[in-house]
PDB file of N, H, CA, C and O in Angstrom:
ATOM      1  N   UNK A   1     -14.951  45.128 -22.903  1.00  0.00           N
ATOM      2  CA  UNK A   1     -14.798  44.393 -21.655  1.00  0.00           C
ATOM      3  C   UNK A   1     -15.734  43.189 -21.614  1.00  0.00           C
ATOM      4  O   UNK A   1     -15.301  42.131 -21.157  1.00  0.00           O
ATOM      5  N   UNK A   2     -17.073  43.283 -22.090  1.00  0.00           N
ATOM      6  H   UNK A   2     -17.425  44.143 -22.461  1.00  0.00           H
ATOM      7  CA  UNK A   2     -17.757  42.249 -22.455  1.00  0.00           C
ATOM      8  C   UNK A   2     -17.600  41.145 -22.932  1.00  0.00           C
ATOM      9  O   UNK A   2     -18.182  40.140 -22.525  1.00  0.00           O
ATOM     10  N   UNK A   3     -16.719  41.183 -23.944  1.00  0.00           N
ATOM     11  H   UNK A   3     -16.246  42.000 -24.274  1.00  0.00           H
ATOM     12  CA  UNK A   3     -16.013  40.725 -25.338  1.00  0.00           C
ATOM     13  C   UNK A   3     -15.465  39.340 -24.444  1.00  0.00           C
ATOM     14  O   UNK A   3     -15.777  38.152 -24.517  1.00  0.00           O
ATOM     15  N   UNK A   4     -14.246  40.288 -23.346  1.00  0.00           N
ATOM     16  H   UNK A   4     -13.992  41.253 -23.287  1.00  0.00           H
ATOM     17  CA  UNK A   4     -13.148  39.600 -22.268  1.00  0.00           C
ATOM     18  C   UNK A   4     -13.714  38.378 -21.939  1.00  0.00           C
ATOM     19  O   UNK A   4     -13.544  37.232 -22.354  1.00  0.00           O
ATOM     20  N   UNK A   5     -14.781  39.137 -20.675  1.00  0.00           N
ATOM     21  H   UNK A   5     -14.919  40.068 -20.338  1.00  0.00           H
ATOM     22  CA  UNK A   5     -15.701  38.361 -19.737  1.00  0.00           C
ATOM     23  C   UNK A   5     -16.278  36.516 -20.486  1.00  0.00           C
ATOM     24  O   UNK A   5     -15.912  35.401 -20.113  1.00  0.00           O
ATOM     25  N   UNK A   6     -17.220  36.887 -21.558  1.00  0.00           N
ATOM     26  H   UNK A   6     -17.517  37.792 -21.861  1.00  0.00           H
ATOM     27  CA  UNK A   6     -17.319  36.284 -22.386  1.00  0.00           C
ATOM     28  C   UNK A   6     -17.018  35.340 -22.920  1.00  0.00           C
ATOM     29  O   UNK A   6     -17.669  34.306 -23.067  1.00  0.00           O
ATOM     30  N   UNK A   7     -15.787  35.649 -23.341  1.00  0.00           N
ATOM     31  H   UNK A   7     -15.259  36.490 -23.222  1.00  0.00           H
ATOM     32  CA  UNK A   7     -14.808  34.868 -23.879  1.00  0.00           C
ATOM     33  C   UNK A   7     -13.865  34.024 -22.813  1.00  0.00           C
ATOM     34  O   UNK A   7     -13.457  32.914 -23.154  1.00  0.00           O
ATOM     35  N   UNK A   8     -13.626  34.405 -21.906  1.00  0.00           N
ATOM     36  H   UNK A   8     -13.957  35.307 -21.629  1.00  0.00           H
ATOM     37  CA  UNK A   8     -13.106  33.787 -20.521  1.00  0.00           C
ATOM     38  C   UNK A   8     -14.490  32.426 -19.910  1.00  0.00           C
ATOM     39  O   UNK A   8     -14.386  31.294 -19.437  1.00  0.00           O
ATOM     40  N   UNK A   9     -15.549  33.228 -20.216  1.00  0.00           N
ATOM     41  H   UNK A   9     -15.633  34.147 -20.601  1.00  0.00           H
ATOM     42  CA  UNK A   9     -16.310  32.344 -19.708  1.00  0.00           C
ATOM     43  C   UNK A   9     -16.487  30.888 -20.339  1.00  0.00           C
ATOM     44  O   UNK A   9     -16.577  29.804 -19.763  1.00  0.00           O
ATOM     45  N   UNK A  10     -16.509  31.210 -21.760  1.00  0.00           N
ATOM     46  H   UNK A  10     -16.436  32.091 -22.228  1.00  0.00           H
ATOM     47  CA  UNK A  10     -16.622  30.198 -23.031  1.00  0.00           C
ATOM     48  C   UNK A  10     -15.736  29.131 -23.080  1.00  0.00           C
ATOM     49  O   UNK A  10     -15.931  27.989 -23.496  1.00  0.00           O
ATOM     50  N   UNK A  11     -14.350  29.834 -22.420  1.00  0.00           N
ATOM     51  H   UNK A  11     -14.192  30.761 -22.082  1.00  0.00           H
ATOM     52  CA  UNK A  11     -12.969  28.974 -22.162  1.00  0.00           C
ATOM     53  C   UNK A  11     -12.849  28.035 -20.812  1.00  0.00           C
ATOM     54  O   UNK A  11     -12.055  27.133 -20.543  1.00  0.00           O
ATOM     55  N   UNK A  12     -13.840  28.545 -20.140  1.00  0.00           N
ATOM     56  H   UNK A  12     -14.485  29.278 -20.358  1.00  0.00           H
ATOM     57  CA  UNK A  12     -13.856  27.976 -19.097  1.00  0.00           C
ATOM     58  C   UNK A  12     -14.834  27.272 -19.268  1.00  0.00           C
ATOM     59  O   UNK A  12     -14.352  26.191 -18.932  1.00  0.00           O
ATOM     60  N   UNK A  13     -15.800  27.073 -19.525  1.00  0.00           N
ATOM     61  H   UNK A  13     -16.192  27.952 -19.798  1.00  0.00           H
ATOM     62  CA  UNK A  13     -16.602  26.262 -20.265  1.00  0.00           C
ATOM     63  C   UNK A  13     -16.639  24.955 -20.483  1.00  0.00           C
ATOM     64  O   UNK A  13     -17.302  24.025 -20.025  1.00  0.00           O
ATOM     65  N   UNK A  14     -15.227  25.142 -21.809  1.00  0.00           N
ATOM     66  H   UNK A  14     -14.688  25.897 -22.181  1.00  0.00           H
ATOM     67  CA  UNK A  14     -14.989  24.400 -22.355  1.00  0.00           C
ATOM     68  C   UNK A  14     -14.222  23.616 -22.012  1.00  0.00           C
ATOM     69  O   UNK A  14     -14.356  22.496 -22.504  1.00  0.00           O
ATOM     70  N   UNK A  15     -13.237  23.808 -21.159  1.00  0.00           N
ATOM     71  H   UNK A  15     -13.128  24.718 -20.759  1.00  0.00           H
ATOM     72  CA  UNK A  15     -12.036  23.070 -20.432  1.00  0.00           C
ATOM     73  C   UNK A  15     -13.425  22.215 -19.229  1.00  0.00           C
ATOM     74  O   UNK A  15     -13.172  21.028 -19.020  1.00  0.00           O
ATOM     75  N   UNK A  16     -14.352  22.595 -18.729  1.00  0.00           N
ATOM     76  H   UNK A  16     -14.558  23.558 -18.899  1.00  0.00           H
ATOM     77  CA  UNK A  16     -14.885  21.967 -18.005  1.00  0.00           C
ATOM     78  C   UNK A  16     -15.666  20.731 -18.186  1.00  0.00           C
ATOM     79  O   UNK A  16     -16.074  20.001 -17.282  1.00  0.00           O
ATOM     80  N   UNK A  17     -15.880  20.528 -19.849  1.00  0.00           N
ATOM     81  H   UNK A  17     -15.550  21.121 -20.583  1.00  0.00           H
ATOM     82  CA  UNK A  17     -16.431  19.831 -21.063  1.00  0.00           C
ATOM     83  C   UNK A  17     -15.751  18.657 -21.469  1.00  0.00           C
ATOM     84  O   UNK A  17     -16.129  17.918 -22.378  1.00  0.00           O
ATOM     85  N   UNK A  18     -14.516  18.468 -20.620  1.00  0.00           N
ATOM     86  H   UNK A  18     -14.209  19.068 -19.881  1.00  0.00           H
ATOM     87  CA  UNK A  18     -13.647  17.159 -21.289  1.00  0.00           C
ATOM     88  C   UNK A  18     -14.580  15.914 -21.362  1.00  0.00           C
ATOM     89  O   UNK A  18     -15.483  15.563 -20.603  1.00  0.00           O
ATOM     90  N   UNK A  19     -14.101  15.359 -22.485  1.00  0.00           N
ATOM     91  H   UNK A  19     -13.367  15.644 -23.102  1.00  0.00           H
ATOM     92  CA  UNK A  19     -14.334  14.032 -22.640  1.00  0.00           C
ATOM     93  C   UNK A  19     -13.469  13.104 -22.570  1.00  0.00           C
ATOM     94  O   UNK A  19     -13.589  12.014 -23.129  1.00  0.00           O
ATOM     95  N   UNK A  20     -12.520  13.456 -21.877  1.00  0.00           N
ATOM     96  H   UNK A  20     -12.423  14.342 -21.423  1.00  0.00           H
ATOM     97  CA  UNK A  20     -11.748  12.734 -21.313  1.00  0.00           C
ATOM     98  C   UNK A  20     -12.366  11.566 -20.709  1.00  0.00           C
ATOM     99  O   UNK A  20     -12.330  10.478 -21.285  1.00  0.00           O
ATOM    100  N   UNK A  21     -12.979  11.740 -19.485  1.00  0.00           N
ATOM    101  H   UNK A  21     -13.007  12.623 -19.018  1.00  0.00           H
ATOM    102  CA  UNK A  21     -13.979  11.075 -18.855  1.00  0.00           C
ATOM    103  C   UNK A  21     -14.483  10.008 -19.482  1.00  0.00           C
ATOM    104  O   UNK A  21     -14.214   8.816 -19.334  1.00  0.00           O
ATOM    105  N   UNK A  22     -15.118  10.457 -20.081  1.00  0.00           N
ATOM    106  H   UNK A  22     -15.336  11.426 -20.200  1.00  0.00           H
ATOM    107  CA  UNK A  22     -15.959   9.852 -20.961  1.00  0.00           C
ATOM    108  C   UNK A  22     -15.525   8.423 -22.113  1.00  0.00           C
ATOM    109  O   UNK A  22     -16.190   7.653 -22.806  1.00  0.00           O
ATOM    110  N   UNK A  23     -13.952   8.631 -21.814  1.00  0.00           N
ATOM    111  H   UNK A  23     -13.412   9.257 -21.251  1.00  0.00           H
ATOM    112  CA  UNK A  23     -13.158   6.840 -22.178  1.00  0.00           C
ATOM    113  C   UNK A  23     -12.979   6.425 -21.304  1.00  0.00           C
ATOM    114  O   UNK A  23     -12.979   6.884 -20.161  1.00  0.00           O
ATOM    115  N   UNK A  24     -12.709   5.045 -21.872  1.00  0.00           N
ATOM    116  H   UNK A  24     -12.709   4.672 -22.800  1.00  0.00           H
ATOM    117  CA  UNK A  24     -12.769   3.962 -21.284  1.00  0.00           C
ATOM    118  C   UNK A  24     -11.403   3.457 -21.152  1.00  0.00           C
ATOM    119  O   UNK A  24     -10.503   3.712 -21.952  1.00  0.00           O
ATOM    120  N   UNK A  25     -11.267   2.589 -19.901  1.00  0.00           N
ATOM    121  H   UNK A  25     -11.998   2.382 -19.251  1.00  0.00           H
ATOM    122  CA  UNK A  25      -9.961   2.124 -19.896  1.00  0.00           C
ATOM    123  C   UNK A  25      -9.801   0.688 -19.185  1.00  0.00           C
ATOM    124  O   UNK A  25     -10.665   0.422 -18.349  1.00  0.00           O
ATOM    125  N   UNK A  26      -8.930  -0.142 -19.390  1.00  0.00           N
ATOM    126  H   UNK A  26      -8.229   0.074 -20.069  1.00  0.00           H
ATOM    127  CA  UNK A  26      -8.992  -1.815 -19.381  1.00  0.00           C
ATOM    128  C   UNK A  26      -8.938  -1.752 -17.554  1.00  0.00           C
ATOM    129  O   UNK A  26      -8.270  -1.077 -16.771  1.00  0.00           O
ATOM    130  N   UNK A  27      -9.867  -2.685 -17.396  1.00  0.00           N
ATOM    131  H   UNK A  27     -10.410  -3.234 -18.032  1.00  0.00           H
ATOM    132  CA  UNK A  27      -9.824  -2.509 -15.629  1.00  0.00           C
ATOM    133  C   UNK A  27      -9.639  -4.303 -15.174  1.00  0.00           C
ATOM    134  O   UNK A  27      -8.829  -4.794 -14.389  1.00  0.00           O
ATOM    135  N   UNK A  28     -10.799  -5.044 -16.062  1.00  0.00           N
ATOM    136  H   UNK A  28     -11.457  -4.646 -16.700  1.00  0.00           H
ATOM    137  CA  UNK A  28      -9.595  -6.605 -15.461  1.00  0.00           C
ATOM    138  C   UNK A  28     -10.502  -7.470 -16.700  1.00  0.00           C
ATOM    139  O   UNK A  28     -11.219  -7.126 -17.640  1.00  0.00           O
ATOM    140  N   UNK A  29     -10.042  -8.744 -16.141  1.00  0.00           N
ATOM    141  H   UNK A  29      -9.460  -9.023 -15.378  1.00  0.00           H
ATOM    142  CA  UNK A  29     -10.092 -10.287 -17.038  1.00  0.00           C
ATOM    143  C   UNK A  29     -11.797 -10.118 -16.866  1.00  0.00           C
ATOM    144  O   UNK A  29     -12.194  -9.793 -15.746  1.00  0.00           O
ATOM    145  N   UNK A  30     -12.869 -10.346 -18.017  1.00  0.00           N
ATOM    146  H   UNK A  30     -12.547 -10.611 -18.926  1.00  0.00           H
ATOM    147  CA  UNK A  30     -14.045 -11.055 -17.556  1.00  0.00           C
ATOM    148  C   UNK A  30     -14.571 -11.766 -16.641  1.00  0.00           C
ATOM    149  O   UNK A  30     -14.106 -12.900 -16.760  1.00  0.00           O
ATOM    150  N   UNK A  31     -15.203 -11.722 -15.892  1.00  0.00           N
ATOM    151  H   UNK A  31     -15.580 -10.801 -15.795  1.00  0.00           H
ATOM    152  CA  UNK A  31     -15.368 -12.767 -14.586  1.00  0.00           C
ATOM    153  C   UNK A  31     -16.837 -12.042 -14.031  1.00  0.00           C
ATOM    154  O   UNK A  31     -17.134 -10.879 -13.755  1.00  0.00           O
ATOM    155  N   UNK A  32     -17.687 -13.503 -14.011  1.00  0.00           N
ATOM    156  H   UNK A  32     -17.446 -14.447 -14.235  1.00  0.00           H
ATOM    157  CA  UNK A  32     -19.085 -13.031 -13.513  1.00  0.00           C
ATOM    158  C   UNK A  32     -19.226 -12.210 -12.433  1.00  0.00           C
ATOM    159  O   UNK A  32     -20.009 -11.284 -12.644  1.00  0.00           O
ATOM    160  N   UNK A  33     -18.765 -12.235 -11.417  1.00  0.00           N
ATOM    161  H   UNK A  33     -18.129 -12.988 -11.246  1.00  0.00           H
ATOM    162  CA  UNK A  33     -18.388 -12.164 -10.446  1.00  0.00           C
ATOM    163  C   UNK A  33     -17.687 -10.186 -10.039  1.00  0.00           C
ATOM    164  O   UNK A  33     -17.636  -9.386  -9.105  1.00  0.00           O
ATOM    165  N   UNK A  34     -17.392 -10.280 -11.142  1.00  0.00           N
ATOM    166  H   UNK A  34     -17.433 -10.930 -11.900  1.00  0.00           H
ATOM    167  CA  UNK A  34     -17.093  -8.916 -11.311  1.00  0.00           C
ATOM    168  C   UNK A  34     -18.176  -8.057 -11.724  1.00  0.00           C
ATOM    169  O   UNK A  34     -18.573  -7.098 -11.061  1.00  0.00           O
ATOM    170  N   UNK A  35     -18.605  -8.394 -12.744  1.00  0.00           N
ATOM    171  H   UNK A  35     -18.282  -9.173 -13.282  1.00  0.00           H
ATOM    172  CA  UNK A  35     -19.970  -8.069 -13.856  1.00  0.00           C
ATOM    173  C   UNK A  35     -20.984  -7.789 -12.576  1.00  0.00           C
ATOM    174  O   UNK A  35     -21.376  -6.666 -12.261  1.00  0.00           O
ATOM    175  N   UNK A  36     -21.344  -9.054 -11.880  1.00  0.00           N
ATOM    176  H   UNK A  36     -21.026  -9.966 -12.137  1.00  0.00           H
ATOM    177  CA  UNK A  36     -22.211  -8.278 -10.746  1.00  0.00           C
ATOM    178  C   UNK A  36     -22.217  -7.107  -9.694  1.00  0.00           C
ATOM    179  O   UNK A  36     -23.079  -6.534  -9.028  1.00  0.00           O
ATOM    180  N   UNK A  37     -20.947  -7.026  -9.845  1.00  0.00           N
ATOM    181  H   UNK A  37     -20.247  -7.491 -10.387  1.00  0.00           H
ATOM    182  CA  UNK A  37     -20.276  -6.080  -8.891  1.00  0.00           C
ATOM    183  C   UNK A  37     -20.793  -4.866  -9.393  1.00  0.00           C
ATOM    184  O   UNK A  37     -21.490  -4.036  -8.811  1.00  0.00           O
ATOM    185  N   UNK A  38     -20.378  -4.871 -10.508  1.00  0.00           N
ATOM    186  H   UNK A  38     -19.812  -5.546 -10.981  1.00  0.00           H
ATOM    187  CA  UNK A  38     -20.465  -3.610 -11.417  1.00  0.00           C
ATOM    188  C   UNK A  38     -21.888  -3.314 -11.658  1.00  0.00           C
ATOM    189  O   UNK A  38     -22.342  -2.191 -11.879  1.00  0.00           O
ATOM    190  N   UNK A  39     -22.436  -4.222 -11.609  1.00  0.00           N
ATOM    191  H   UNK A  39     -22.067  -5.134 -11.430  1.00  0.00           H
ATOM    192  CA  UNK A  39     -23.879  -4.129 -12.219  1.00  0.00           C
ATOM    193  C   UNK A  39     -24.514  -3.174 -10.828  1.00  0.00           C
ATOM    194  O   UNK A  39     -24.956  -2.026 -10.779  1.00  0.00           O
ATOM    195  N   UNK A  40     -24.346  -4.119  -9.890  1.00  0.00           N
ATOM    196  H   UNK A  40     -23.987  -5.051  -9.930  1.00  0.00           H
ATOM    197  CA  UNK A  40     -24.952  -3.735  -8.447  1.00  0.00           C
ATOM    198  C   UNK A  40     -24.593  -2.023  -7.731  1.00  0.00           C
ATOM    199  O   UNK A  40     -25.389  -1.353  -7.072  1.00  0.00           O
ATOM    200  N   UNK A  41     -23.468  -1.718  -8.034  1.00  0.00           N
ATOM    201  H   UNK A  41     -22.821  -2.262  -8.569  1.00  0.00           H
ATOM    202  CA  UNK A  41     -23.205  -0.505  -8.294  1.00  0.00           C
ATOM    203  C   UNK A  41     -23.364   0.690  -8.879  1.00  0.00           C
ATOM    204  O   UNK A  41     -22.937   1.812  -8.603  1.00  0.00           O
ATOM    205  N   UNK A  42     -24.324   0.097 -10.080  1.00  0.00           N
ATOM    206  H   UNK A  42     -24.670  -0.814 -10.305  1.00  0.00           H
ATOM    207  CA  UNK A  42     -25.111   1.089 -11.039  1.00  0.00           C
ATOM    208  C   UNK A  42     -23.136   1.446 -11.860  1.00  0.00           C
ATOM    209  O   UNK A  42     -22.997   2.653 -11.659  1.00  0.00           O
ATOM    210  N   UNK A  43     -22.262   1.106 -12.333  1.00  0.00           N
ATOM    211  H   UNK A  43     -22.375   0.126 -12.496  1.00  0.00           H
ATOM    212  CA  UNK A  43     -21.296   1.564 -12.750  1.00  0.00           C
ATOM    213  C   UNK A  43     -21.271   0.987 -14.484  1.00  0.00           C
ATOM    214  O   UNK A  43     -21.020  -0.185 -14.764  1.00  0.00           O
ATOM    215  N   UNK A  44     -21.560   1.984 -15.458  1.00  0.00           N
ATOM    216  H   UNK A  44     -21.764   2.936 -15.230  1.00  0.00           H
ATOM    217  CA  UNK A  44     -21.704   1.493 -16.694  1.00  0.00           C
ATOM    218  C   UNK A  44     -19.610   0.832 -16.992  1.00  0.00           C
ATOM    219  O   UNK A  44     -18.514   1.207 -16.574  1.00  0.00           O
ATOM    220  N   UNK A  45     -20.078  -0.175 -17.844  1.00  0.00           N
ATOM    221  H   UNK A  45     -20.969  -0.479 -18.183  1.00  0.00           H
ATOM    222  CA  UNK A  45     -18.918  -0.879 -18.417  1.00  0.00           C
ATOM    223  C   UNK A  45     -19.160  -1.672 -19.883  1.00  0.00           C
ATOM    224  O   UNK A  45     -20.230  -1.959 -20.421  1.00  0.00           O
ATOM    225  N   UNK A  46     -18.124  -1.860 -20.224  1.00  0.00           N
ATOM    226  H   UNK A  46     -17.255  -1.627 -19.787  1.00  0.00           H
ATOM    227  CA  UNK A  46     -18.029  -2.325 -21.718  1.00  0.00           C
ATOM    228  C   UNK A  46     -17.225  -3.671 -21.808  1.00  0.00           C
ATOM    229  O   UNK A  46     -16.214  -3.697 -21.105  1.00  0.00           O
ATOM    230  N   UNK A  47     -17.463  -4.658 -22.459  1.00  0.00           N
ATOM    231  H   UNK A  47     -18.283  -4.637 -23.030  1.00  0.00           H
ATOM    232  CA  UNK A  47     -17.252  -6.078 -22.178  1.00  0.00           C
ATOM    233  C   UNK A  47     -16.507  -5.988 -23.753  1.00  0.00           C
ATOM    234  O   UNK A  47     -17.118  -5.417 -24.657  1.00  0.00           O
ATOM    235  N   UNK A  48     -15.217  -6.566 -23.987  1.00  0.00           N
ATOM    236  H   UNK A  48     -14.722  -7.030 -23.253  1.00  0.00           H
ATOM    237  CA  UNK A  48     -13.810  -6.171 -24.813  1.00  0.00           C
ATOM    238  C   UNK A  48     -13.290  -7.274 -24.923  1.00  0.00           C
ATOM    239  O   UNK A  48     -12.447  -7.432 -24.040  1.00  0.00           O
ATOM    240  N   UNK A  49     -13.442  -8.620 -25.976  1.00  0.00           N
ATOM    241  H   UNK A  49     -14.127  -8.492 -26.693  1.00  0.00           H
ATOM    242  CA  UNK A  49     -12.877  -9.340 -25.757  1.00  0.00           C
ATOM    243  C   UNK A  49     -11.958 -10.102 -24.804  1.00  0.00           C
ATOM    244  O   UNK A  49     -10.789 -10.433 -24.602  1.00  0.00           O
ATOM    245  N   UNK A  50     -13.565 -10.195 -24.211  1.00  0.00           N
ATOM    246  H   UNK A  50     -14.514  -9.926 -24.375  1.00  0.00           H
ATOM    247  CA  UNK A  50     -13.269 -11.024 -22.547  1.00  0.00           C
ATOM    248  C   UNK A  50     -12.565  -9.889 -21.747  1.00  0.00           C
ATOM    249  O   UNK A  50     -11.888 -10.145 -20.751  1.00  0.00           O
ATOM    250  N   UNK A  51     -12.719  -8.840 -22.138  1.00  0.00           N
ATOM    251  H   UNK A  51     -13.269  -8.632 -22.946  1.00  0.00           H
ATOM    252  CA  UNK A  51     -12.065  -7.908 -20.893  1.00  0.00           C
ATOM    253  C   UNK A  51     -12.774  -6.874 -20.492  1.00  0.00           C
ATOM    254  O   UNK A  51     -13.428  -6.362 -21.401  1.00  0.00           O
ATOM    255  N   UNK A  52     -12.894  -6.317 -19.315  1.00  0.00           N
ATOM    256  H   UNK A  52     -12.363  -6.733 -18.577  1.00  0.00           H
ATOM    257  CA  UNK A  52     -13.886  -5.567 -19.037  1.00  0.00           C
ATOM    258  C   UNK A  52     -13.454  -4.243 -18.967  1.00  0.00           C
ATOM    259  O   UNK A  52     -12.662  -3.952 -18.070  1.00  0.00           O
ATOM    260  N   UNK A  53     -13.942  -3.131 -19.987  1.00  0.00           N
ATOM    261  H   UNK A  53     -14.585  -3.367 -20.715  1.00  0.00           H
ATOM    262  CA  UNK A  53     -13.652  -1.866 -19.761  1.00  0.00           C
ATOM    263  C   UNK A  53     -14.496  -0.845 -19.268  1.00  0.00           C
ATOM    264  O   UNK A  53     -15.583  -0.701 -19.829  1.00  0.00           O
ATOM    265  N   UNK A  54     -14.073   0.187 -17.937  1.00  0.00           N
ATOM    266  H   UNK A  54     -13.190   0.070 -17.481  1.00  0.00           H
ATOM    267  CA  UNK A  54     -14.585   0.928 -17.056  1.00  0.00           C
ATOM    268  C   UNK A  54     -14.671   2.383 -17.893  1.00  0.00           C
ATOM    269  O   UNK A  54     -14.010   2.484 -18.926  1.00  0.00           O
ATOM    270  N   UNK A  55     -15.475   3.481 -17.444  1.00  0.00           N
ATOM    271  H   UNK A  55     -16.012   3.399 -16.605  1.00  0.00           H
ATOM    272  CA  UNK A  55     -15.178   4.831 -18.006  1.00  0.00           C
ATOM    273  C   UNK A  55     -13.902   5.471 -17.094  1.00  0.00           C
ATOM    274  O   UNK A  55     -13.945   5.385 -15.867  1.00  0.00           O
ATOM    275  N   UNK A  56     -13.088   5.933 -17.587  1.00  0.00           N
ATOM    276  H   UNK A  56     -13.053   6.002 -18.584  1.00  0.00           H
ATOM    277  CA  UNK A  56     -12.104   6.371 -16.430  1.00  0.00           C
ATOM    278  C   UNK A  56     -12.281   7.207 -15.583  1.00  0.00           C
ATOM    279  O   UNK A  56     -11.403   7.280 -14.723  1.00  0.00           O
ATOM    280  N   UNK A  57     -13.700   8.345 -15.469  1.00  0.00           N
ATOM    281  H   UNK A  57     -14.413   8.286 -16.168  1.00  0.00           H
ATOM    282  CA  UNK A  57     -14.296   8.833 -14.390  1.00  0.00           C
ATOM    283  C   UNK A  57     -15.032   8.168 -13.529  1.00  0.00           C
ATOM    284  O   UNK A  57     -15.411   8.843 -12.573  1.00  0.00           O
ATOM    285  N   UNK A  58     -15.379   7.008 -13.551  1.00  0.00           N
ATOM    286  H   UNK A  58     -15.071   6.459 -14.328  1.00  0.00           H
ATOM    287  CA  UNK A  58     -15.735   5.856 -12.817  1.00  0.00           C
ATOM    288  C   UNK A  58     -14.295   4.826 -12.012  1.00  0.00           C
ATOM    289  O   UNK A  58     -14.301   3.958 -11.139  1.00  0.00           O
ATOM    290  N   UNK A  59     -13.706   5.166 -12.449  1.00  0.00           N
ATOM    291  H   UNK A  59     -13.702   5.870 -13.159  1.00  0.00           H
ATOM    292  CA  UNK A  59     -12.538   4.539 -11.637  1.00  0.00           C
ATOM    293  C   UNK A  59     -12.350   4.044  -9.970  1.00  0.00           C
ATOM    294  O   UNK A  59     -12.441   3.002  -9.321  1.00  0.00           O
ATOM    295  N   UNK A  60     -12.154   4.927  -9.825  1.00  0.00           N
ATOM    296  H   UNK A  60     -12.079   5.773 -10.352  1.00  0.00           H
ATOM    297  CA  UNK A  60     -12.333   5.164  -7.959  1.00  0.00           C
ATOM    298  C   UNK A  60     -13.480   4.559  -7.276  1.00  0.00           C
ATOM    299  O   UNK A  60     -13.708   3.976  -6.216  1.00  0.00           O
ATOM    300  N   UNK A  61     -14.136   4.958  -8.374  1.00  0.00           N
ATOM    301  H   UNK A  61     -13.951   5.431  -9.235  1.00  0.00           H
ATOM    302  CA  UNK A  61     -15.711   4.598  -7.363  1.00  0.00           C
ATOM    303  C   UNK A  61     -15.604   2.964  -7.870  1.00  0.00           C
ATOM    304  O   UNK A  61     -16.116   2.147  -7.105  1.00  0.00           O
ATOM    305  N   UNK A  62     -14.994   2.473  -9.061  1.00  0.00           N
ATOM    306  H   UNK A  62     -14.579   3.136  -9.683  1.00  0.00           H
ATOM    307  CA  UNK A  62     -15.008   1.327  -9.326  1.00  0.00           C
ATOM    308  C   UNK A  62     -14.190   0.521  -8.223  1.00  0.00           C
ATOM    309  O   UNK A  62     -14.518  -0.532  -7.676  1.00  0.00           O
ATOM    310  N   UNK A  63     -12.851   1.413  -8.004  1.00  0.00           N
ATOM    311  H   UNK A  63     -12.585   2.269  -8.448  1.00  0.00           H
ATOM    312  CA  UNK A  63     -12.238   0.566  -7.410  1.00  0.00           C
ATOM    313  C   UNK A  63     -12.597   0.706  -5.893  1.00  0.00           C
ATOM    314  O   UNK A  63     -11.790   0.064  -5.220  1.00  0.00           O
ATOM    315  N   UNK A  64     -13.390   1.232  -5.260  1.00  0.00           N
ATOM    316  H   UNK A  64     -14.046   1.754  -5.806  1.00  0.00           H
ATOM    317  CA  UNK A  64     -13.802   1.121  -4.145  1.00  0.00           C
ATOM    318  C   UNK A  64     -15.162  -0.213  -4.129  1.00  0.00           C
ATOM    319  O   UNK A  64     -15.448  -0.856  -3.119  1.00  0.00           O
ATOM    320  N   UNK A  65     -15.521  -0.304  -4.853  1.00  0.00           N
ATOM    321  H   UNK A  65     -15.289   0.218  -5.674  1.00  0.00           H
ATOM    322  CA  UNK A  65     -16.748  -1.532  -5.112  1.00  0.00           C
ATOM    323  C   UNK A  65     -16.449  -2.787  -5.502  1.00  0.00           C
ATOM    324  O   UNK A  65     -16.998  -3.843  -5.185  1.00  0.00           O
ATOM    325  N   UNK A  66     -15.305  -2.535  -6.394  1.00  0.00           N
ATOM    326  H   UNK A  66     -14.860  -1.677  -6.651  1.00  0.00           H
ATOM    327  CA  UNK A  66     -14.885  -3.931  -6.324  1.00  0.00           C
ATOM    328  C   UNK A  66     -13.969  -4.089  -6.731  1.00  0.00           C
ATOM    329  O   UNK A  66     -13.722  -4.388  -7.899  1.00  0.00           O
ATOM    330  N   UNK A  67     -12.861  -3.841  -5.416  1.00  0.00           N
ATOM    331  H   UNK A  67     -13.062  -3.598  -4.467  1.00  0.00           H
ATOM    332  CA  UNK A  67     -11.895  -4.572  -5.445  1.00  0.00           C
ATOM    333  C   UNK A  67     -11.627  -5.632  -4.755  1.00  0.00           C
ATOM    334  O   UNK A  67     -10.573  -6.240  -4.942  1.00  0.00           O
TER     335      UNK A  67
END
């Protein structure tokens, strides 16, 4: 029964572990103006040939700051 418990727990765990999150996804055109936004927000981002990419668990909160 231990074994079960255990092993249920490990699975649950792990599904809770995504790194999903943890990519990134194209959110708009370069623009200073944005960059501060982001900055001022404490919201990490990645600058992509002139394009600015967000973590996709940051989304929401991105798009509440600056849209």
């Amino acid at each position: 029964m231990k074994i079960v418990i255990i092993s249920l727990l490990l699975f649950v765990l792990a599904g809770c572990n995504s790194q999903e999150d943890e990519q990134y996804m194209y959110w708009a055109d370069h623009s200073n103006n944005q960059v501060e936004r982001l900055d001022q927000a404490r919201i990490k981002y990645e600058i992509r040939d002139g394009e600015i990419w967000i973590k996709k668990k940051d989304s929401l909160k991105v798009a509440a700051c600056c849209s």
